[in-house]
Backbone as CSV, one residue per row, in Angstrom:
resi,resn,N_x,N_y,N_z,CA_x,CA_y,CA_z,C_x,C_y,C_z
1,UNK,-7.188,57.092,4.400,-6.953,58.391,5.015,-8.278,58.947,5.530
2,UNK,-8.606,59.314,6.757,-9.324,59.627,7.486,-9.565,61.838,7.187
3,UNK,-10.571,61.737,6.639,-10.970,63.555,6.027,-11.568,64.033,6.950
4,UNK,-10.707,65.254,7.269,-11.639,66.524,8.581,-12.461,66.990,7.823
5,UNK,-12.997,67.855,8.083,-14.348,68.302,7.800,-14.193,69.511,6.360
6,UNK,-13.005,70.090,6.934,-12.527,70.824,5.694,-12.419,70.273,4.522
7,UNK,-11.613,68.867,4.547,-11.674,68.501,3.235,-12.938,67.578,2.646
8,UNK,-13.651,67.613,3.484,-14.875,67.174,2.873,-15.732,67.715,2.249
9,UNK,-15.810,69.154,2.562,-15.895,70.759,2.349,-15.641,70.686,0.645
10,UNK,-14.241,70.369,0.836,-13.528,70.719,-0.401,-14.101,69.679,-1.912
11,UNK,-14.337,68.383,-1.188,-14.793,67.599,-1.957,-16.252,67.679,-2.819
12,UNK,-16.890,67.913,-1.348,-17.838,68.400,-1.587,-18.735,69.077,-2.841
13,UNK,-17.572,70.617,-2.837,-17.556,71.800,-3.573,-17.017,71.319,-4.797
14,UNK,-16.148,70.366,-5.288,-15.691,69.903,-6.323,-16.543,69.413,-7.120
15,UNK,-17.241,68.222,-6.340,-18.625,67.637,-7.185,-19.682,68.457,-7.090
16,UNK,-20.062,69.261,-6.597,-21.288,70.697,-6.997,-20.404,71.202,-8.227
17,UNK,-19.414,71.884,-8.305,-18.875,72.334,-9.399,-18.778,71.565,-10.785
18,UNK,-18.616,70.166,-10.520,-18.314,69.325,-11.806,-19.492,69.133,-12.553
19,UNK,-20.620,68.896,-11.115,-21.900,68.366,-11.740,-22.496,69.725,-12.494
20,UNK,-22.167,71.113,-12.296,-22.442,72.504,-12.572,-22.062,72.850,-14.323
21,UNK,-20.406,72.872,-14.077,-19.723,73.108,-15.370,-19.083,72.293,-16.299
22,UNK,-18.747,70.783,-15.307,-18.224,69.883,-15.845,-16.831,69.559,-15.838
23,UNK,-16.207,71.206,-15.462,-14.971,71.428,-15.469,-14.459,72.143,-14.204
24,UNK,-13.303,71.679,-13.453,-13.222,72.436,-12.341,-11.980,72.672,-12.286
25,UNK,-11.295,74.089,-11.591,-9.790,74.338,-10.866,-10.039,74.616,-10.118
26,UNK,-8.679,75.018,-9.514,-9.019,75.234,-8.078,-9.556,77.007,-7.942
27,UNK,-9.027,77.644,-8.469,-9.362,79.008,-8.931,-10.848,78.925,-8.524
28,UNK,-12.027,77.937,-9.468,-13.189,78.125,-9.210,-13.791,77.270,-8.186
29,UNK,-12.598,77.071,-6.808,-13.190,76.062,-6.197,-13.325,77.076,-4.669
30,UNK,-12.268,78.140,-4.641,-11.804,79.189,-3.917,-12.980,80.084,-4.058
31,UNK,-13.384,80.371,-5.413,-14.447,81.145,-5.690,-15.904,80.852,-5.552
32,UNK,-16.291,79.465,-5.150,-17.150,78.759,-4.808,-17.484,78.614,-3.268
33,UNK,-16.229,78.423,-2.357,-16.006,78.199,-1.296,-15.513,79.747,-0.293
34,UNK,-15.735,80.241,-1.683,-15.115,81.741,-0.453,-14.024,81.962,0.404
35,UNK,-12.529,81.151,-0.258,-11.517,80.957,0.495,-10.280,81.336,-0.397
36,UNK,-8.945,81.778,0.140,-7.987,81.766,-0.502,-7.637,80.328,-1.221
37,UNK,-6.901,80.953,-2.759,-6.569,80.218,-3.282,-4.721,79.505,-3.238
38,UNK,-4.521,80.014,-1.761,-3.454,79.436,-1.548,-4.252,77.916,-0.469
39,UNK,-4.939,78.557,0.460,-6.083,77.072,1.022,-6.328,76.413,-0.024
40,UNK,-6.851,76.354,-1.040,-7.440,75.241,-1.866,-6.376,74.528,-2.671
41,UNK,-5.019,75.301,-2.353,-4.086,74.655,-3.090,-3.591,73.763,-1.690
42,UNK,-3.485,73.877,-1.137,-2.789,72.824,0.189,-3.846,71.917,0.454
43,UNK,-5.437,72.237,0.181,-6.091,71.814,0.068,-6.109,69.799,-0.984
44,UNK,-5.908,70.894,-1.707,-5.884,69.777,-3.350,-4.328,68.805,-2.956
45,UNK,-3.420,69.346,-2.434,-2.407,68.707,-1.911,-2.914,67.460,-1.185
46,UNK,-3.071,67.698,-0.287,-3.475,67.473,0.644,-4.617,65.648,0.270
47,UNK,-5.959,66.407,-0.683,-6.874,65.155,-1.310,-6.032,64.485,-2.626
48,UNK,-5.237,65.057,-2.856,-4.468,64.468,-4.003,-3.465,63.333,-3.083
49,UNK,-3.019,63.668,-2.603,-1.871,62.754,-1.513,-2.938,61.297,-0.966
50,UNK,-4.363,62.038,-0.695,-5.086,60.526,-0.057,-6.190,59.644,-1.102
51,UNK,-5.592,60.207,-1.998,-6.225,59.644,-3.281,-7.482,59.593,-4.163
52,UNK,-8.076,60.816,-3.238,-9.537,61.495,-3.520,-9.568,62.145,-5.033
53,UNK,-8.207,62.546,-5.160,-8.311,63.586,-6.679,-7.204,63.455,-7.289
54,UNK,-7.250,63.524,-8.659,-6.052,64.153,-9.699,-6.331,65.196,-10.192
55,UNK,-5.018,65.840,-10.804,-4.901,67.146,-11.463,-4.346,66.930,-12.603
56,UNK,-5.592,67.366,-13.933,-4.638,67.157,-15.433,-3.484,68.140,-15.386
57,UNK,-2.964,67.475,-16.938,-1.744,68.887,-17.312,-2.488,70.115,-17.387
58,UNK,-3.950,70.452,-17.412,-4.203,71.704,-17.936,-4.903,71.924,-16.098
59,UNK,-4.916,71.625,-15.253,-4.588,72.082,-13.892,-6.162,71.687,-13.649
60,UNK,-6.870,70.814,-14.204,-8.416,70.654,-13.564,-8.377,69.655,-12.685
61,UNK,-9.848,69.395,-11.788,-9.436,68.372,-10.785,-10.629,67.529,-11.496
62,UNK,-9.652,66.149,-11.305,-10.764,65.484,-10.733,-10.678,64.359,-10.159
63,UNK,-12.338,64.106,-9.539,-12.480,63.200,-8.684,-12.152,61.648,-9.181
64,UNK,-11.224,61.254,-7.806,-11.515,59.567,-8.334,-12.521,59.038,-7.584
65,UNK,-12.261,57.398,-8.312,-13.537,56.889,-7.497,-13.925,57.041,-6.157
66,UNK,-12.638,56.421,-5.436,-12.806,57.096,-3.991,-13.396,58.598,-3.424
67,UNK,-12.610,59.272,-4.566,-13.089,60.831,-3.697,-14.838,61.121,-4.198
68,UNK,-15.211,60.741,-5.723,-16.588,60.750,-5.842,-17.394,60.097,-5.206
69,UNK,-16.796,58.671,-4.483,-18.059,57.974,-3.534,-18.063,59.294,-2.260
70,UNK,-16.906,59.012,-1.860,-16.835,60.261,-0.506,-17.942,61.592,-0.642
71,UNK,-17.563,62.456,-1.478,-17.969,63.108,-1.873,-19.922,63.296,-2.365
72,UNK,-19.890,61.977,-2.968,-21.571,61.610,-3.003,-21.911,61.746,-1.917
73,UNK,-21.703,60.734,-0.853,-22.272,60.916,0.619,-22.245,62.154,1.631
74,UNK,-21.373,62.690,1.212,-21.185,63.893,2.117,-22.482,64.895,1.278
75,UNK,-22.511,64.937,0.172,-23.623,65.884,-0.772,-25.178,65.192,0.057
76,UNK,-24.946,63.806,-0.568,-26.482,63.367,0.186,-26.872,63.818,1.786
77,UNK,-25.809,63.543,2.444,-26.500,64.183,3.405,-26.935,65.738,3.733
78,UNK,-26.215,66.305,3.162,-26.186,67.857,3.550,-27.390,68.118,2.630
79,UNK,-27.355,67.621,1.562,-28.921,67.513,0.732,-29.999,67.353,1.971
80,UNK,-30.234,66.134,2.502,-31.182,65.768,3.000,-31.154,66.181,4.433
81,UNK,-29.966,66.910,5.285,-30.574,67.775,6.167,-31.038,69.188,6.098
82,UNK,-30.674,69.512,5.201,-30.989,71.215,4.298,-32.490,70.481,4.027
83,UNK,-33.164,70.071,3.342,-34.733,69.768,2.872,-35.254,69.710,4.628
84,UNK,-34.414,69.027,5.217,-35.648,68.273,6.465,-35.449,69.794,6.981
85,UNK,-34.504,70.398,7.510,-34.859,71.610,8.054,-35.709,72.808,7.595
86,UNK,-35.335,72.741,6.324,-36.431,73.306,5.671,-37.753,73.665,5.981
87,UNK,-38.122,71.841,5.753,-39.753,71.821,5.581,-40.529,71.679,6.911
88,UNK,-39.122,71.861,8.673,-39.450,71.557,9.595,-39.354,73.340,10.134
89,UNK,-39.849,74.509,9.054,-39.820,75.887,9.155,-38.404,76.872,9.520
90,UNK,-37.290,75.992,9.359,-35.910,76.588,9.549,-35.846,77.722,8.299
91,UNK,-35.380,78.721,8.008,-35.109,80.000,7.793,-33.717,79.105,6.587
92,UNK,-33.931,79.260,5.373,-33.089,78.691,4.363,-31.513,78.577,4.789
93,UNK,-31.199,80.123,4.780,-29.961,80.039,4.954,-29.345,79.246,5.889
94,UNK,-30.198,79.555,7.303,-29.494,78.434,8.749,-29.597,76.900,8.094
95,UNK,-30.757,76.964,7.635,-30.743,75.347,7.267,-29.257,74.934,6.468
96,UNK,-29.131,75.675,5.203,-27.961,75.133,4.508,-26.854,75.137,5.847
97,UNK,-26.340,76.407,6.554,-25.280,76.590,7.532,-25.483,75.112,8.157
98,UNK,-26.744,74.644,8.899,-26.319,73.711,9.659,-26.703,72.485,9.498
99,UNK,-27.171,72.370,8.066,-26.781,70.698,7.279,-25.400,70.642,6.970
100,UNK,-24.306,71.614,6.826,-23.458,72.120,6.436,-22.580,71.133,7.982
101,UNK,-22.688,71.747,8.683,-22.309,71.102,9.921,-23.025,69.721,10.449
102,UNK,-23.752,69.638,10.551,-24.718,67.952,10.580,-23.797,67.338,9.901
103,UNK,-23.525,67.253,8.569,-23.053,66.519,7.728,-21.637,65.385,8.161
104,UNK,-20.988,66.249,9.016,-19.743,65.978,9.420,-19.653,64.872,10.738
105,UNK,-20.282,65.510,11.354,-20.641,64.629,12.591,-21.450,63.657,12.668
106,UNK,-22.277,63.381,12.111,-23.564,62.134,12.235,-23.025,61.360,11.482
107,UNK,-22.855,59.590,12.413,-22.520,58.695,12.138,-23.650,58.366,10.756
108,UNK,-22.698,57.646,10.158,-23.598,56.774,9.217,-24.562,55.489,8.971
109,UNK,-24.799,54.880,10.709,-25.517,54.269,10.980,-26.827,55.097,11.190
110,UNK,-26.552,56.341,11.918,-27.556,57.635,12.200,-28.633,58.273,11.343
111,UNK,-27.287,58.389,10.248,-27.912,59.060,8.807,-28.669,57.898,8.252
112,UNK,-28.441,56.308,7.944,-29.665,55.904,7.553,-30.570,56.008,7.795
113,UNK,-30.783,55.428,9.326,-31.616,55.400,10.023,-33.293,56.268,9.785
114,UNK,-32.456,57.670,10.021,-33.010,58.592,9.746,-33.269,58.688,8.261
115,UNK,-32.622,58.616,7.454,-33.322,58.641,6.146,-34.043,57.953,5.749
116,UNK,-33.951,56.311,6.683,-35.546,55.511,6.034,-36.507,55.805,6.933
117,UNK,-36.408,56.606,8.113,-37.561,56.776,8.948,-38.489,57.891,7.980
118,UNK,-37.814,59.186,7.471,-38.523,60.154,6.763,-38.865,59.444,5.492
119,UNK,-38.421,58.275,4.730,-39.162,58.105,4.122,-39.612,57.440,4.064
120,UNK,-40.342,56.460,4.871,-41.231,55.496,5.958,-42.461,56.506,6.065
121,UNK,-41.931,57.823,6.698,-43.401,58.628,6.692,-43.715,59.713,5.427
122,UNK,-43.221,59.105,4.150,-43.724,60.011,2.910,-45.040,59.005,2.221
């Protein structure tokens, strides 16, 4: 199953949260993401159906393997365009906003590339 950007979003926010509290719903995924918690429920539908996540009996998510590899990569990059903008004098917040967006669009031949070039020059 092929993930828009939203639910990568969502994935995303799941593994920041897990790696955070350990424990996640969707309640604190809405509250993380700044969105209704009827979205994060069509949401979770939605990554639950493509096999990214389960939901225990006590309503927590979590990631499967699939959705934690997904999910890793989508973090690494938005990690590592948030730092490069950063330290290239971008203004914090824009940086997160538009590693935030980078993330989605740049092929993954791109994103290596670029990640062994910057650290080629460390």
């Amino acid at each position: 199953m092929k993930l828009h950007a939203s639910g990568e979003d969502y994935l995303e926010a799941i593994l920041v949260l897990h790696k955070k509290t350990g424990m996640v719903r969707s309640v604190d995924v809405a509250r993380h993401m700044d969105v209704s918690k009827p979205s994060v429920c069509h949401a979770v539908a939605t990554l639950k159906d493509g096999g990214f996540l389960t939901v225990d009996g006590d309503f927590f998510l979590h990631l499967t393997d699939v959705g934690r590899e997904t999910a890793e990569q989508i973090y690494e990059k938005h990690q590592f365009f948030t730092i490069q903008l950063i330290a290239a004098g971008v203004d914090p917040k824009i940086a997160e906003a538009d590693a935030c967006r980078i993330e989605h669009v740049i092929s993954e031949e791109s994103f290596q590339r670029l990640k062994a070039a910057v650290k080629s020059e460390s």
